[in-house]
C-alpha positions in Angstrom: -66.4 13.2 49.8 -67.7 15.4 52.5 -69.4 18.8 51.2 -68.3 21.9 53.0 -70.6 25.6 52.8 -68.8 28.8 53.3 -69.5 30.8 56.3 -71.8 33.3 56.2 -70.4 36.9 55.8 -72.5 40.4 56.5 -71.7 43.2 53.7 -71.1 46.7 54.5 -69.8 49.5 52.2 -67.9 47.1 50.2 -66.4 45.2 53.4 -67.6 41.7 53.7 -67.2 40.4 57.3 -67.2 36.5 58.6 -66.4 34.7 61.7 -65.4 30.8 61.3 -66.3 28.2 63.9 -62.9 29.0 65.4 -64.0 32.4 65.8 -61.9 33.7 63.6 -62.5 37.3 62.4 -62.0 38.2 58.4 -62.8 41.7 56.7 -62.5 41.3 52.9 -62.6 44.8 51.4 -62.9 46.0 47.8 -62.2 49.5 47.2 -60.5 51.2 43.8 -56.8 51.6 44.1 -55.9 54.9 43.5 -52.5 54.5 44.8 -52.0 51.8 42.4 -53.6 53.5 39.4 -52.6 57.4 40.0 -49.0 55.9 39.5 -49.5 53.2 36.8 -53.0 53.7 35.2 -54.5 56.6 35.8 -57.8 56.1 33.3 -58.5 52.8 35.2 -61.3 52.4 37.1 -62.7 49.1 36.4 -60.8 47.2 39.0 -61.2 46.6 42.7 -58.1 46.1 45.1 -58.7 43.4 47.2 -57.6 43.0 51.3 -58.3 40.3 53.5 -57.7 40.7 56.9 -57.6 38.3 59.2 -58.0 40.2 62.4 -57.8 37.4 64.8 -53.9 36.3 65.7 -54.5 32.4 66.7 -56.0 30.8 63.7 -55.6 27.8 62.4 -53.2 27.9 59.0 -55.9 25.8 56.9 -59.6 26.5 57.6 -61.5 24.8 54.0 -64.4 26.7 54.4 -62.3 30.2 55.0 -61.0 29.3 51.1 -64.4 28.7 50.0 -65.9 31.7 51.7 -63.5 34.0 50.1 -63.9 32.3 46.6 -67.4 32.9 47.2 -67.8 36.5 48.1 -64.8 36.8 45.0 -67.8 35.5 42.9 -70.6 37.5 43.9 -68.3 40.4 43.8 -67.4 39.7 40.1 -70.8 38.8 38.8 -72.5 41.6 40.2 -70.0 44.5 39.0 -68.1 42.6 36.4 -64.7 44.3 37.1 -61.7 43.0 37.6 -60.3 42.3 41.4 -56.8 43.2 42.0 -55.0 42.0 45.3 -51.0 41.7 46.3 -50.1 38.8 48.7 -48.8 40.2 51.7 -44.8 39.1 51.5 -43.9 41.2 54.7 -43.4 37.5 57.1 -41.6 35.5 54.6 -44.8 33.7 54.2 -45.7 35.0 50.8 -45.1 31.7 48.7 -47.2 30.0 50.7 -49.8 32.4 50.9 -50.0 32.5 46.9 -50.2 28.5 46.8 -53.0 28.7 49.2 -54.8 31.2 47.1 -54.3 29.7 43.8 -55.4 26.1 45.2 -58.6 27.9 46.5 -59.2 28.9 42.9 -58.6 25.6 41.5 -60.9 23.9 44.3 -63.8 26.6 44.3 -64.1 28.4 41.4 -66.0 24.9 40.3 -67.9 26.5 37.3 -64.4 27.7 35.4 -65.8 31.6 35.4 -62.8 33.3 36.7 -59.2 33.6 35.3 -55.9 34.7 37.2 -53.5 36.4 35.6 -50.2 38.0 37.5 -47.4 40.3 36.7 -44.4 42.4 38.5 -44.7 45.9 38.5 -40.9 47.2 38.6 -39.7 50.3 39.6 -37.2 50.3 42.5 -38.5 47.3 43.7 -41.0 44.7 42.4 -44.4 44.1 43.6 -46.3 41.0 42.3 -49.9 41.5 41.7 -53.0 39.0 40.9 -56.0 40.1 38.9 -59.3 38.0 39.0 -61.5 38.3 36.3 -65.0 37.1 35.0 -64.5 35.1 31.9 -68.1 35.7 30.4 -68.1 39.1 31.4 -68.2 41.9 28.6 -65.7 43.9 29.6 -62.9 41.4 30.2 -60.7 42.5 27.4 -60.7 46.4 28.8 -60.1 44.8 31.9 -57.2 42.6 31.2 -56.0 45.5 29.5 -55.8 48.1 32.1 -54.3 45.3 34.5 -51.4 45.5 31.7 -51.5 49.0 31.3 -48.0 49.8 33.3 -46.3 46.4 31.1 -46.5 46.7 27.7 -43.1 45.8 26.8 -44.5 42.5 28.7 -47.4 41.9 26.9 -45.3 42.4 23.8 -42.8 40.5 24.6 -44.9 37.4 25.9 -43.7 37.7 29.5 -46.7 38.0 31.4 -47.9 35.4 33.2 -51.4 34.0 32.8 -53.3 31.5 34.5 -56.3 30.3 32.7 -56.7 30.2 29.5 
């Protein structure tokens, strides 16, 4: 089996920033969601929001080392701040299935030392929004993490409803 490397990315401000041999341009960018939080969780500060951006238009749908690149700078991210990373897949094309398979494979294929769990849930108000949350498993703070992520559901948590990936 052939052994792939992820690209190498520069970091600025909390924006990591690669180009792949098809010169393709991703910014991955890790910021606090106050949008998110203001309306649902307005103590919780321990979790990024994550956007990738792929800022070239012509790029080929399945690039192995773009996957392990981003599971990689997910990795470094976690470990080094040990808080939770929150991202929505973009569902605006009617691509967002797809996109959500993709992401969950690169998990399963990268994340080869089992340290991050995935966990999802809808938000509902007039309309849903599905959201992710990666998470360190060996950090300390992974309970108050979880736990904000399920701040805005707790009849779901209650009831069993959320979905968890992971253990």
């Amino acid at each position: 089996m052939k052994t792939i490397t992820p690209y190498k990315w520069e970091i600025n401000n909390n924006k990591y920033h690669f180009v792949t041999d098809n010169f393709c341009v991703y910014d991955i960018v890790f910021e606090y969601s106050e949008k998110f939080f203001d309306e649902y969780c307005t103590s919780c500060k321990d979790i990024f929001e994550m956007t990738i951006n792929c800022l070239s238009h012509d790029c080929p749908v399945y690039d192995s080392r773009a996957g392990l690149t981003v599971c990689k700078i997910v990795e470094e991210v976690l470990s080094e701040s040990c808080n939770g990373i929150m991202y929505r897949i973009y569902d605006g094309d009617g691509k967002q299935e797809r996109r959500e398979m993709r992401f969950d494979r690169w998990i399963e294929l990268y994340d080869s030392e089992d340290k991050i769990d995935q966990l999802s849930q809808e938000f509902c108000e007039e309309e849903c929004d599905k959201y992710f949350l990666l998470v360190d498993k060996g950090c300390k703070n992974y309970p108050v993490v979880v736990h904000d992520f399920n701040y805005r559901c707790k009849e779901c948590e209650e009831s069993g409803d959320m979905i968890q990936y992971g253990e």
